[in-house]
N, C-alpha and C positions, 0 to 999 in steps of 0.2 A: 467851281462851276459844275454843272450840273446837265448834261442829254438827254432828251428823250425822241427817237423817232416815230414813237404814237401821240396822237393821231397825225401829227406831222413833225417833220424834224425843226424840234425847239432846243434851244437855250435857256437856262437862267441861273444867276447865281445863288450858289445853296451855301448857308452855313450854320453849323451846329451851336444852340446853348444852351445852358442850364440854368436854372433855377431855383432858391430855396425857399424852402416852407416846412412850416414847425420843425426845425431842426435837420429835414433830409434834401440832400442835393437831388433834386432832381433832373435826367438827364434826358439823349435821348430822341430831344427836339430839334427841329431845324429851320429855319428862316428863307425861302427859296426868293429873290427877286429879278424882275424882268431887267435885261441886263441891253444898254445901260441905265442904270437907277436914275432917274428922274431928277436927284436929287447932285448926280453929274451933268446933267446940262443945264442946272438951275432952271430947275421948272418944278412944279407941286409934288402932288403926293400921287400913291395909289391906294385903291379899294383894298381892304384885307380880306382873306379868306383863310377862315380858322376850319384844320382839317382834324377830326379826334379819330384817329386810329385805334383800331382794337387790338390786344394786345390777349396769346394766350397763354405766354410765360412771362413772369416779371423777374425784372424791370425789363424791359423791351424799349427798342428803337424805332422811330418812323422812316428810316432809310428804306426800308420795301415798298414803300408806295412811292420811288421816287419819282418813275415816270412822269405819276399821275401830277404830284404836286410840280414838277416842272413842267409839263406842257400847260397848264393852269397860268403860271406866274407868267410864262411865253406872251401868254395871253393878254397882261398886265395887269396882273393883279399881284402882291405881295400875297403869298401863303405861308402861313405859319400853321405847322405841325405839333401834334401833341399824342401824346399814348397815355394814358393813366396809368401810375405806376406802383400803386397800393395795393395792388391784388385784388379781392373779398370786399377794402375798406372802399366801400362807395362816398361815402360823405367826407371823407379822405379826398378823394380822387376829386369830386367837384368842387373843395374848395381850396385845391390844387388847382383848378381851371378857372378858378376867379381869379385867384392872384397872379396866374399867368395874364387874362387879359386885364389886368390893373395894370399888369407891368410892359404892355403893348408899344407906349411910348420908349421902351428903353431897347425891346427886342427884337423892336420894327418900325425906328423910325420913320420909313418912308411912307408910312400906314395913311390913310385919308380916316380923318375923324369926325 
């Protein structure tokens, strides 16, 4: 579980995963959801919001913006966090970010699609 008292004092549930692509574990990321998940009172889904973090040592983690990303999910929205984690390798990094949201169904099931 996850606090944040800006802009007002929220909750939501955060948790970390990773991911791999052309052979590296990528890590790092985190899945924050409005708590409780939708998905415990049997009812639908929520909106995703994909967050990309800048990162200016790698490999880096998105836990610093956790606030941000929990008053967001507060809000109801599923966010899922990302940091690119290739350094220099840009073409690296975005098709590191496709296959994260290819994999959206697995790392956010409560997503609205």
């Amino acid at each position: 579980t996850s606090h944040a008292d800006l802009p007002r004092p929220s909750d939501a549930r955060r948790r970390a995963f990773t991911f791999e692509r052309a052979g590296t574990t990528l890590t790092g990321s985190f899945v924050y959801e409005p708590i409780p998940p939708l998905s415990e009172k049997g009812e639908g889904t929520y909106p995703v919001v994909l967050f990309i973090y800048p990162c200016w040592v790698y490999p880096c983690s998105t836990i610093g913006w956790d606030i941000l990303s929990t008053a967001v999910a507060a809000s109801g929205f599923v966010v899922v966090t990302y940091a690119p984690q290739r350094g220099a390798d840009v073409e690296a990094d975005v098709d590191d970010l496709i296959a994260l949201i290819a994999s959206f169904d697995v790392v956010a099931p409560e997503i609205d699609r």
